[in-house]
VEXKOL-654131 format. One record per residue: residue number from 0; x, y, z negated of N, C-alpha, C in turn. Coordinates in steps of 0.2 Angstrom, whole numbers. Layout:
BEGIN
+------+-------+-------+-------+-------+-------+-------+-------+-------+-------+
: resi :    nx :    ny :    nz :   cax :   cay :   caz :    cx :    cy :    cz :
+------+-------+-------+-------+-------+-------+-------+-------+-------+-------+
:  NUM :     X :     Y :     Z :     X :     Y :     Z :     X :     Y :     Z :
...
+------+-------+-------+-------+-------+-------+-------+-------+-------+-------+
# end
This chain:
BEGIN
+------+-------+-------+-------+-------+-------+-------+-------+-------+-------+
: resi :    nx :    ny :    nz :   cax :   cay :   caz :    cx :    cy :    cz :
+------+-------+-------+-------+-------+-------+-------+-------+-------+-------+
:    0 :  -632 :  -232 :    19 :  -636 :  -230 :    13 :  -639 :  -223 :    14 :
:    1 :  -647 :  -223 :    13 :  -648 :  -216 :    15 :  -650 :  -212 :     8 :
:    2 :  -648 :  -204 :     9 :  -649 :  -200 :     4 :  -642 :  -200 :     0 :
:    3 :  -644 :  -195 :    -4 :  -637 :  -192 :    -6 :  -638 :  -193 :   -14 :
:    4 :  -637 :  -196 :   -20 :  -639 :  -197 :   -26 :  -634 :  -195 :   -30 :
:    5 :  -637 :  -189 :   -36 :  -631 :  -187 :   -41 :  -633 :  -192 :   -48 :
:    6 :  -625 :  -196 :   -50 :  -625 :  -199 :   -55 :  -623 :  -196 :   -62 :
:    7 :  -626 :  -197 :   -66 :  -624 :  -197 :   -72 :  -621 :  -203 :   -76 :
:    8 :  -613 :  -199 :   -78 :  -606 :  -205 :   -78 :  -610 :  -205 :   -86 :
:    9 :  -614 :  -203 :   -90 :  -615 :  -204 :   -96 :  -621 :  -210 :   -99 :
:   10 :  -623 :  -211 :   -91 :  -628 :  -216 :   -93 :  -627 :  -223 :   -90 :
:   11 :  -623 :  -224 :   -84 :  -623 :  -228 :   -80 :  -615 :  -227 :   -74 :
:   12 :  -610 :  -231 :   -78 :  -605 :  -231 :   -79 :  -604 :  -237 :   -70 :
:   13 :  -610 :  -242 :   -74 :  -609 :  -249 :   -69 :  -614 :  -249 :   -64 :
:   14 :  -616 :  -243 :   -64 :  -623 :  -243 :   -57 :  -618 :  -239 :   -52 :
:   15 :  -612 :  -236 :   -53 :  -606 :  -232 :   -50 :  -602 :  -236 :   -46 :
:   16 :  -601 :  -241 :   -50 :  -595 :  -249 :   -47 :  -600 :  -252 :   -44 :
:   17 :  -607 :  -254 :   -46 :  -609 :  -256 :   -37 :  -611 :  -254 :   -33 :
:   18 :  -612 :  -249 :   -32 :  -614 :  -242 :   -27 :  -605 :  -243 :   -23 :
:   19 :  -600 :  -243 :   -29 :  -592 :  -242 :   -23 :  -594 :  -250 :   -20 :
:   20 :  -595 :  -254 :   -24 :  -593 :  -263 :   -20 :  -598 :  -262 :   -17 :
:   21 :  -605 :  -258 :   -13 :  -609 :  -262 :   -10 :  -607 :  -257 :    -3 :
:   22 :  -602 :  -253 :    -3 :  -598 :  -251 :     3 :  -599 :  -244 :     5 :
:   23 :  -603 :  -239 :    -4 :  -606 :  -231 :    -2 :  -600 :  -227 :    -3 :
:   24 :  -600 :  -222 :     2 :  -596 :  -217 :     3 :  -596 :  -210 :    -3 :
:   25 :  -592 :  -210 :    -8 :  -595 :  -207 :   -15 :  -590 :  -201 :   -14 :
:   26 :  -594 :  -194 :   -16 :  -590 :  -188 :   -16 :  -589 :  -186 :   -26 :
:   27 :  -583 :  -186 :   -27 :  -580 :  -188 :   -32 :  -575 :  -182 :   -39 :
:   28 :  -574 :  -175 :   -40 :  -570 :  -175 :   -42 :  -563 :  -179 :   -46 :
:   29 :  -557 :  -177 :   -46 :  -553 :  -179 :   -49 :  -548 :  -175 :   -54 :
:   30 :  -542 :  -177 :   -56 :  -538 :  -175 :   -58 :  -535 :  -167 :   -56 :
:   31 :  -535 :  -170 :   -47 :  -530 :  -164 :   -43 :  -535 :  -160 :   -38 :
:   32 :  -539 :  -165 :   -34 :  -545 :  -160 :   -31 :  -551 :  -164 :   -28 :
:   33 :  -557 :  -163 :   -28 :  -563 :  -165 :   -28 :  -560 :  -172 :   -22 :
:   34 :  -563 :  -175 :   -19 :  -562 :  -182 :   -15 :  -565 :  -184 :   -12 :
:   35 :  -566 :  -187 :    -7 :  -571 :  -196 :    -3 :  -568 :  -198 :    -5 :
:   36 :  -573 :  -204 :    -8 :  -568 :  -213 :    -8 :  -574 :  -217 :    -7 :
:   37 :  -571 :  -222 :    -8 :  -575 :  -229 :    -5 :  -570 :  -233 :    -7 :
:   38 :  -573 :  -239 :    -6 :  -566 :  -246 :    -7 :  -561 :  -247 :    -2 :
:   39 :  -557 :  -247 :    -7 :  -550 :  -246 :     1 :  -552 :  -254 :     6 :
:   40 :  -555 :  -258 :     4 :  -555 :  -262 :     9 :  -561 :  -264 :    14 :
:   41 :  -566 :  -259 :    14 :  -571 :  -258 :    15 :  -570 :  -253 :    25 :
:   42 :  -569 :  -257 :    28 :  -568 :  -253 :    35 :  -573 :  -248 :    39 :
:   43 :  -579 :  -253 :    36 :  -585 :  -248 :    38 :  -585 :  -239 :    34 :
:   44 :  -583 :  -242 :    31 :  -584 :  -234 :    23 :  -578 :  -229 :    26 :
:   45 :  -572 :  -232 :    28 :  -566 :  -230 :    30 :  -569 :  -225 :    37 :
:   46 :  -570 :  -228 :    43 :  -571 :  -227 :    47 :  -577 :  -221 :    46 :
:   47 :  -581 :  -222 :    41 :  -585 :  -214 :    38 :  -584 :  -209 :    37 :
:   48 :  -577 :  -211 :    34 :  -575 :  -206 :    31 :  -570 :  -202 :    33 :
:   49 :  -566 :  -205 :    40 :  -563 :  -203 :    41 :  -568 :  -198 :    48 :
:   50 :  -574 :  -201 :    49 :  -577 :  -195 :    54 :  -580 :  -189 :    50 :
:   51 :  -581 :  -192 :    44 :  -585 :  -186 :    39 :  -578 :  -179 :    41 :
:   52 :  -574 :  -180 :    39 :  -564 :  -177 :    38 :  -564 :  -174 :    47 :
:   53 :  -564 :  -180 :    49 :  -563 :  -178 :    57 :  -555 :  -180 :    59 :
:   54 :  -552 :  -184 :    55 :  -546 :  -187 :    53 :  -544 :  -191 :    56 :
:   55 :  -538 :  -192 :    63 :  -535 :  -198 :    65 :  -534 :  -205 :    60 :
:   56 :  -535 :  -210 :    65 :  -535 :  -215 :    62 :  -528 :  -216 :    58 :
:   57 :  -522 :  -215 :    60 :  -514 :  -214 :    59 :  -513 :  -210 :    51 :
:   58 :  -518 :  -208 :    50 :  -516 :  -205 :    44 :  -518 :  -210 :    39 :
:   59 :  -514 :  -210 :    34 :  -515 :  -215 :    28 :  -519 :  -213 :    23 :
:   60 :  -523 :  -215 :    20 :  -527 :  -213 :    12 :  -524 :  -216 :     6 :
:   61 :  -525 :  -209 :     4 :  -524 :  -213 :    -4 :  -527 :  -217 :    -8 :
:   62 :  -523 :  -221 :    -9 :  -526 :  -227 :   -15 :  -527 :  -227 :   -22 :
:   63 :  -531 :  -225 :   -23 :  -530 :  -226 :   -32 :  -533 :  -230 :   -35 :
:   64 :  -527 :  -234 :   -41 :  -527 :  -238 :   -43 :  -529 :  -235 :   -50 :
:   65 :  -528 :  -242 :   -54 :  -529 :  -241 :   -63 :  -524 :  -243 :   -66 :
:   66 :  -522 :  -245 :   -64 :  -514 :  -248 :   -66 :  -510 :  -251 :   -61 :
:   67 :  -504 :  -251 :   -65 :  -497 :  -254 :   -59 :  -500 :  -262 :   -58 :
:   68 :  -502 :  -266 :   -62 :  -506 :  -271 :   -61 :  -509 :  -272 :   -53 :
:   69 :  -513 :  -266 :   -52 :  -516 :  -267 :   -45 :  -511 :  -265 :   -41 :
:   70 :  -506 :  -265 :   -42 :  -502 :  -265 :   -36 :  -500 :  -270 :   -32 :
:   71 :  -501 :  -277 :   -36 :  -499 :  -283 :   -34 :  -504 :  -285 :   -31 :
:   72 :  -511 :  -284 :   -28 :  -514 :  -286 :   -22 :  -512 :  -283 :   -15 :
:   73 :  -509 :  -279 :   -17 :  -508 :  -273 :   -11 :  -502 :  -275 :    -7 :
:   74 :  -499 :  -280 :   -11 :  -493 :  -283 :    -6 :  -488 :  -276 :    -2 :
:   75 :  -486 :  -273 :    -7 :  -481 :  -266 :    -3 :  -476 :  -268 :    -7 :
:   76 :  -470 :  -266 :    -3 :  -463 :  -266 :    -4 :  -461 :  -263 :    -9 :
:   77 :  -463 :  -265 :   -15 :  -458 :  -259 :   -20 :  -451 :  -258 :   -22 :
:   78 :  -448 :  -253 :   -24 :  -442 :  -250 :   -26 :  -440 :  -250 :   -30 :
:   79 :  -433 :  -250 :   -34 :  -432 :  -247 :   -40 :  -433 :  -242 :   -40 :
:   80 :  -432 :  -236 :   -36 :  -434 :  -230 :   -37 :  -442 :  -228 :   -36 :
:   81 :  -446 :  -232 :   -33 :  -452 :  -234 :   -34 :  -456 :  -234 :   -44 :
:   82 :  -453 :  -238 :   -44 :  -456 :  -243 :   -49 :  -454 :  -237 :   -57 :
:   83 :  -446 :  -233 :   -54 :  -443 :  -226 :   -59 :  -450 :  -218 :   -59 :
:   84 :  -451 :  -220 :   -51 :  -454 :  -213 :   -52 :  -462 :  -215 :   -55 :
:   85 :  -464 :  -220 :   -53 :  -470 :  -221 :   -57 :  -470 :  -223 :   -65 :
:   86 :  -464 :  -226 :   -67 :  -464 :  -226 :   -75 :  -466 :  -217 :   -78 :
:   87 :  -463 :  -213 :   -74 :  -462 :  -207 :   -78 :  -467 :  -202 :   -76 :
:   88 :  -470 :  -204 :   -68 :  -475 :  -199 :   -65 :  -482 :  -202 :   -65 :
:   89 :  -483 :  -207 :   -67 :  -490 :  -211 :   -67 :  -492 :  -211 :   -73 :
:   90 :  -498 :  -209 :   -76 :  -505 :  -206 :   -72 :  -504 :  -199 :   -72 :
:   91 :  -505 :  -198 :   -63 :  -504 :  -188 :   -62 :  -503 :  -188 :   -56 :
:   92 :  -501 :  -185 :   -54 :  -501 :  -183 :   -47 :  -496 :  -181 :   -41 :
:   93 :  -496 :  -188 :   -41 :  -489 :  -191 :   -39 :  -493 :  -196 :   -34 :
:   94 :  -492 :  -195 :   -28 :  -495 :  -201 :   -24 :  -488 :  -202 :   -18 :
:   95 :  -486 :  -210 :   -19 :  -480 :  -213 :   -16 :  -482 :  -217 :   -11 :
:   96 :  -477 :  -215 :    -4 :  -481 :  -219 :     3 :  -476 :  -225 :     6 :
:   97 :  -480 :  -232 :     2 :  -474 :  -236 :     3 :  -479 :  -240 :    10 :
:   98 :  -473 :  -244 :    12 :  -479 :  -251 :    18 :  -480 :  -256 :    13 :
:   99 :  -485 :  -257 :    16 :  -489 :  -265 :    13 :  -488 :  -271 :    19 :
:  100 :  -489 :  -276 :    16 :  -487 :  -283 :    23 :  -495 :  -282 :    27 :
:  101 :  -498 :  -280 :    22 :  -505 :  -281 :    25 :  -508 :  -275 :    28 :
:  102 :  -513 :  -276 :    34 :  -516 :  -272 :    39 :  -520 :  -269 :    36 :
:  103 :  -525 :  -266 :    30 :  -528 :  -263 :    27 :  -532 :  -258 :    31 :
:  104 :  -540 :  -257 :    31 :  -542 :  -252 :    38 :  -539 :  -245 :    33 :
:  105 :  -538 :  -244 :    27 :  -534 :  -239 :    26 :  -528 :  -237 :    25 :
:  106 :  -526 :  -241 :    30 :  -518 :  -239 :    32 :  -517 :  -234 :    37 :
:  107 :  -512 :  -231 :    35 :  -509 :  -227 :    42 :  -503 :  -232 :    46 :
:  108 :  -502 :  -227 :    51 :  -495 :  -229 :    56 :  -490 :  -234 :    50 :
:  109 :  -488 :  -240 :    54 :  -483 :  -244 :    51 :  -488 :  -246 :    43 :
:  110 :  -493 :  -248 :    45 :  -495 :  -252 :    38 :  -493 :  -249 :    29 :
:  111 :  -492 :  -240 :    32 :  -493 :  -237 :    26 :  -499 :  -237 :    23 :
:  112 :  -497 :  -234 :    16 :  -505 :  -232 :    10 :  -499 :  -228 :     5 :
:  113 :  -504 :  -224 :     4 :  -501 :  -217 :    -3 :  -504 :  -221 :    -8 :
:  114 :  -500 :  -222 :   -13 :  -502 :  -226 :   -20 :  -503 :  -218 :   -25 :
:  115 :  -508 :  -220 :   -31 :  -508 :  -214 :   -33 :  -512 :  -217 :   -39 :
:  116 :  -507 :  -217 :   -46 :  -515 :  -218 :   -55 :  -519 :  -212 :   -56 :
:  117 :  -524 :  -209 :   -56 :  -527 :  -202 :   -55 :  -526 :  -202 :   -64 :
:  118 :  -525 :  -196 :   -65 :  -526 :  -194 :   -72 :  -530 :  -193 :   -77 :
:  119 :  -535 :  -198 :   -73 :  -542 :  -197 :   -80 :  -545 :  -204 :   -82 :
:  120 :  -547 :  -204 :   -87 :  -547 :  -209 :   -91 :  -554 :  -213 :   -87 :
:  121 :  -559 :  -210 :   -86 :  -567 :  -210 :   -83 :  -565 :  -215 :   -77 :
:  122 :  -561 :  -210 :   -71 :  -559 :  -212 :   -64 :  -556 :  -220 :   -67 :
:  123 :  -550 :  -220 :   -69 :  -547 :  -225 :   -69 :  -550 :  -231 :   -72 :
:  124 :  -556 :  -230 :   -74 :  -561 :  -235 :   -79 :  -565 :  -236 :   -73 :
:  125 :  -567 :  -231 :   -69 :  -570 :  -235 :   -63 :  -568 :  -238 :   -56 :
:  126 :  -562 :  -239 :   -58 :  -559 :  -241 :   -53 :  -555 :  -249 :   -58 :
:  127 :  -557 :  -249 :   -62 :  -553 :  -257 :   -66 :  -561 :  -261 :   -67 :
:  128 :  -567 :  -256 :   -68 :  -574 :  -262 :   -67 :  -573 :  -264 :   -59 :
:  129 :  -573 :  -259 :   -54 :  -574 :  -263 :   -48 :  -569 :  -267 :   -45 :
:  130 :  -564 :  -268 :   -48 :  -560 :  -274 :   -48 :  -558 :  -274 :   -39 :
:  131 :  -555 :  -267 :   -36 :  -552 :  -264 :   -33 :  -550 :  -259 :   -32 :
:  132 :  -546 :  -254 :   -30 :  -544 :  -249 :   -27 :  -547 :  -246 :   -25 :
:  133 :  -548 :  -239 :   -24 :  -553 :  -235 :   -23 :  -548 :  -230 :   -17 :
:  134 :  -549 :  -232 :   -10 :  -548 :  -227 :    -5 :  -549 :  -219 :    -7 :
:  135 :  -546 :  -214 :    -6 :  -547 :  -207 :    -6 :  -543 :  -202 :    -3 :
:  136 :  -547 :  -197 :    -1 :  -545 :  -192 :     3 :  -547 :  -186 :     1 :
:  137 :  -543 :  -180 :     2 :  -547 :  -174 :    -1 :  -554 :  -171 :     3 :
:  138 :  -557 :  -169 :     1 :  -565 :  -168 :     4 :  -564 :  -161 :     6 :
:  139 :  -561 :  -160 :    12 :  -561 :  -154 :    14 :  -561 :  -155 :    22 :
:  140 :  -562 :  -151 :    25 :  -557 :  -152 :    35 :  -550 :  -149 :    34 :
:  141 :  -546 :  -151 :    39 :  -540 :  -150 :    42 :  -538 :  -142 :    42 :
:  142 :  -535 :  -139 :    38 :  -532 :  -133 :    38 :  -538 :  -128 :    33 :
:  143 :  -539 :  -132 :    28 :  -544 :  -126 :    24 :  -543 :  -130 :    17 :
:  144 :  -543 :  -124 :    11 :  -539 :  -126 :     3 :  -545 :  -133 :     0 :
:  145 :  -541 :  -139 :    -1 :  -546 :  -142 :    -4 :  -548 :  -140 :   -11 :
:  146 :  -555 :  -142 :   -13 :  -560 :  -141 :   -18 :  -555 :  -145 :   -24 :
:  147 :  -558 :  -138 :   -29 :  -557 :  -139 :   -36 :  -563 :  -143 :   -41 :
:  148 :  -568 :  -142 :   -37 :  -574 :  -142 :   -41 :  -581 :  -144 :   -34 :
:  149 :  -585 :  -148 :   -37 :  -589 :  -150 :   -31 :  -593 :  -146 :   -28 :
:  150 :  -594 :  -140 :   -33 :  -599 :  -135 :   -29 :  -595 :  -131 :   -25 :
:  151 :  -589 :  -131 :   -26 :  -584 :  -129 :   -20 :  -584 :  -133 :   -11 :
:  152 :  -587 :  -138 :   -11 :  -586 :  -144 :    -6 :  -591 :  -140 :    -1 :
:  153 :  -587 :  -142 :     5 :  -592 :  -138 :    11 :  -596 :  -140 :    11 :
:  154 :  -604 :  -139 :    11 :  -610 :  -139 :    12 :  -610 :  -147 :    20 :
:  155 :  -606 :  -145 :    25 :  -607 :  -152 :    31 :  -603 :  -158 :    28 :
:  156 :  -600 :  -159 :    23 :  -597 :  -165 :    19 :  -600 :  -167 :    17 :
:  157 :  -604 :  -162 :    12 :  -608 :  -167 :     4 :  -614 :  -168 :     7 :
:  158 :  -615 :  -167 :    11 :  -624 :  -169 :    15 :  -623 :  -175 :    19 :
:  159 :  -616 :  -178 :    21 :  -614 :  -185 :    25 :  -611 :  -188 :    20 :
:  160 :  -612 :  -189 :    14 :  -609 :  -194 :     8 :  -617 :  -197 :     7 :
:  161 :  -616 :  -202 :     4 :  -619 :  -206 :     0 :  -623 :  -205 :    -6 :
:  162 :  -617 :  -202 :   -11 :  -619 :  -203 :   -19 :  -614 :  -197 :   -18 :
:  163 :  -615 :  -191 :   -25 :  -610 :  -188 :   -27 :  -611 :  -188 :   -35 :
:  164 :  -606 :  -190 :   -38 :  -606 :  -191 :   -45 :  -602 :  -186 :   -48 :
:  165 :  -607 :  -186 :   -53 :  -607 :  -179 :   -58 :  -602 :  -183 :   -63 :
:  166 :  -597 :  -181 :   -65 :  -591 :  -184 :   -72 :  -588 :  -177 :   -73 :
:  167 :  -587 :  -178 :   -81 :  -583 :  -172 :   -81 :  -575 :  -171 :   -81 :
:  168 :  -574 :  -173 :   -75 :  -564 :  -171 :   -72 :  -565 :  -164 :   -70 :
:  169 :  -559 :  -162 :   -74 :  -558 :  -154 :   -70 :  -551 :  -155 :   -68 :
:  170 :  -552 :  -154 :   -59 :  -545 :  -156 :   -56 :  -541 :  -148 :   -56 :
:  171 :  -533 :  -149 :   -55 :  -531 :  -142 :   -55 :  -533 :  -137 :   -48 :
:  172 :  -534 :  -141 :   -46 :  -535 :  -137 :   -39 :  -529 :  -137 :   -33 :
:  173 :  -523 :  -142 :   -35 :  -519 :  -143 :   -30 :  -518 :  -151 :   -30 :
:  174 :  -518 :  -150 :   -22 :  -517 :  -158 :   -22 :  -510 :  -163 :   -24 :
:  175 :  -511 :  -169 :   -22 :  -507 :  -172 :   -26 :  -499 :  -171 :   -23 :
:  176 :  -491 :  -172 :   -24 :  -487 :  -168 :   -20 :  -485 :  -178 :   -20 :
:  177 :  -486 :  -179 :   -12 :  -484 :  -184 :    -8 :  -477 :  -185 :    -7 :
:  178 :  -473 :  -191 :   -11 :  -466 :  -192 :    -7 :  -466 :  -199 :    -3 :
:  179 :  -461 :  -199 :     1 :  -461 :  -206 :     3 :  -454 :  -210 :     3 :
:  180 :  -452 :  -217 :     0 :  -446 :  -218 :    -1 :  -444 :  -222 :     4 :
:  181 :  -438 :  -221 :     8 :  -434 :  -221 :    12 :  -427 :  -226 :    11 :
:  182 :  -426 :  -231 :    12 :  -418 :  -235 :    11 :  -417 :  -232 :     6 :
:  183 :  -421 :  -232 :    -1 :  -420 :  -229 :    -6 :  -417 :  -222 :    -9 :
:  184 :  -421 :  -217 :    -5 :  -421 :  -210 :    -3 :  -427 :  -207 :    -5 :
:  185 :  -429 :  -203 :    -7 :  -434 :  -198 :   -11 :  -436 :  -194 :    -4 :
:  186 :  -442 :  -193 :     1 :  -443 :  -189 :     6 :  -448 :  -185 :     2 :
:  187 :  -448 :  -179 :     2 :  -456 :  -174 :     1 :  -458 :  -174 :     7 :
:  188 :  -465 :  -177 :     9 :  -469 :  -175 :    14 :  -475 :  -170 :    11 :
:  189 :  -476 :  -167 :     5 :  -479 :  -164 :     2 :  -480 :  -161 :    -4 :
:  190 :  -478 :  -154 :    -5 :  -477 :  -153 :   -12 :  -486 :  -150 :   -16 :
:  191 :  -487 :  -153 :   -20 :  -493 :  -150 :   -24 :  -491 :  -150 :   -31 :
:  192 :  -495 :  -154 :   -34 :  -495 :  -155 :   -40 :  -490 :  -156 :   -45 :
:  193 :  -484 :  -157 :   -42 :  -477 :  -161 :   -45 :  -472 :  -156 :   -42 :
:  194 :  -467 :  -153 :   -44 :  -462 :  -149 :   -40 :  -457 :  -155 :   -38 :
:  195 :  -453 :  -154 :   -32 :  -451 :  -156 :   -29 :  -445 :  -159 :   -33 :
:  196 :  -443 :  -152 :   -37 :  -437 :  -155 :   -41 :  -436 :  -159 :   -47 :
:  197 :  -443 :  -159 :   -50 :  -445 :  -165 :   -53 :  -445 :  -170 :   -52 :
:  198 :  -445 :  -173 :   -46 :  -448 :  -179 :   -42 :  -440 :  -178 :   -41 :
:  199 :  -436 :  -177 :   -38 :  -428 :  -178 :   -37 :  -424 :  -180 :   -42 :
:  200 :  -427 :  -174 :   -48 :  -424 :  -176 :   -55 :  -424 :  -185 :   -56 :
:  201 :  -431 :  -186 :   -57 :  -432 :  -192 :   -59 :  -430 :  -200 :   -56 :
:  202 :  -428 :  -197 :   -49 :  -428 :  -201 :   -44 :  -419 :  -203 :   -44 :
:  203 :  -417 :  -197 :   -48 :  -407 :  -197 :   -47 :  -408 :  -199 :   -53 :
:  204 :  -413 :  -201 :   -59 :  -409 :  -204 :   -66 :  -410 :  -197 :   -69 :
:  205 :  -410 :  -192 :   -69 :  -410 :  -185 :   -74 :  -413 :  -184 :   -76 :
:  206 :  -420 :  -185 :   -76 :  -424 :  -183 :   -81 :  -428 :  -190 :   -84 :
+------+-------+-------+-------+-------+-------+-------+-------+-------+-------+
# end
């Protein structure tokens, strides 16, 4: 797709979900910080995105869904501890790295994917019209603070996207805090958004 097109989320809500289904690479704010996505199961978009980034194929992307609902196509292993920390951390910024049975081009090592509900009513609305998952990753390179705001996005990212849509999300500016659950174990591979101890809390029944 050529050219870089800014949407207006207040006119054309469904010109958005066929731009994500016809496989464009969209620069995005959210909740926690600006983004690429694309459809998670779009490999061509994947593999853009992942040169845009500069990002090993081994890393996994997050997946944002709309509901616990789309979790059932995704065929991943869930947990009671799984299914505890999303009752009480979902929609927010909490993204949990379970294996799927399936090979998805946006998996990491061992057929992982970060599941994650973002916490805006807009996002989630357009990711339940497109009647998928919407792949994502923070729109920054490797070792620099991802963006709050899209005019923050480095200048060589937002000129290799596709579309960048304009909605009004104001993300806090830290990214989401990534756990992974383990023989029914709480790992932090990343604290952001969510303190650790609250993720522990909830995870041992406490809160």
């Amino acid at each position: 797709m050529a050219g870089k097109k800014k949407i207006n989320r207040l006119t054309d809500p469904q010109k958005i979900v066929s731009l994500i289904n016809e496989g464009a690479v969209i620069l995005f704010p959210t909740d926690t910080v600006v983004g690429l996505g694309c459809r998670f199961d779009s490999g061509q978009s994947i593999s853009r995105i992942r040169e845009i980034k500069g990002i090993k194929t081994e890393n996994p992307f997050a997946i944002l869904v709309s509901s616990v609902d789309d979790l059932d196509d995704l065929n991943i292993r869930k947990s009671r501890v799984f299914n505890k920390l999303v009752e009480k951390m979902w929609p927010g910024g909490l993204t949990v790295v379970l294996s799927s049975e399936n090979n998805y081009p946006c998996c990491g090592e061992g057929n992982t994917l970060g599941l994650r509900m973002p916490d805006n009513d807009f996002v989630r609305k357009i990711i339940e019209m497109a009647g998928k998952p919407i792949a994502a990753t923070s729109a920054n390179f490797h070792g620099i603070s991802p963006p709050a705001r899209i005019e923050d996005v480095d200048s060589r990212i937002a000129k290799k996207v596709d579309y960048i849509l304009e909605i009004p999300v104001k993300g806090i500016g830290l990214p989401s805090t990534v756990v992974k659950i383990e023989a029914g174990d709480v790992r932090i591979i990343r604290e952001g958004a969510i303190s650790s101890e609250e993720i522990i809390d909830v995870a041992r029944g406490m809160a």
